[in-house]
N, C-alpha and C positions, 0 to 999 in steps of 0.2 A: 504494500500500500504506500505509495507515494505523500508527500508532504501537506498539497495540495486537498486531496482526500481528506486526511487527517486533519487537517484546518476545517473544513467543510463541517467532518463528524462534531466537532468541538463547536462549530459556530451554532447547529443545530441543535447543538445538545444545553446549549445558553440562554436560547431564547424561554423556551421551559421552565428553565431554573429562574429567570426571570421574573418571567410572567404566572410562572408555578408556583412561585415562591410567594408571591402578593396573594394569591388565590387562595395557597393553604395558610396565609397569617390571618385572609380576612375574616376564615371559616372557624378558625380554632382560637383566634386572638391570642396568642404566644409564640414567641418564637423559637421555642423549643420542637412543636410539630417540624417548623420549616428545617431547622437546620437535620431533621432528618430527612426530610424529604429530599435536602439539597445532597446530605452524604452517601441517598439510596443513586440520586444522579449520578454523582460521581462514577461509584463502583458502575455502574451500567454503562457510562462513557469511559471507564479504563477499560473496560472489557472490550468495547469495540475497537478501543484504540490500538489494542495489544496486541489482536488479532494479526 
């Protein structure tokens, strides 16, 4: 997998984490949900990236 790619998956994987992240603070009002939500991100974006 090229560089290129690999920017793509990340840039795609940001927008979520973003927009994910406003979505599960505004639903739970803490931000303890988000920073899991944001570290379940993560691991699913190292996993594609690793590949």
């Amino acid at each position: 997998m090229d560089i290129s790619r690999k920017l793509g998956i990340l840039i795609f994987c940001g927008v979520p984490a973003i927009i994910g992240g406003g979505i599960v603070y505004g639903i739970f009002g803490s931000y303890t949900p988000v920073f899991i939500y944001e570290v379940l991100l993560l691991f699913v974006a190292g996993g594609i990236i690793s590949k």
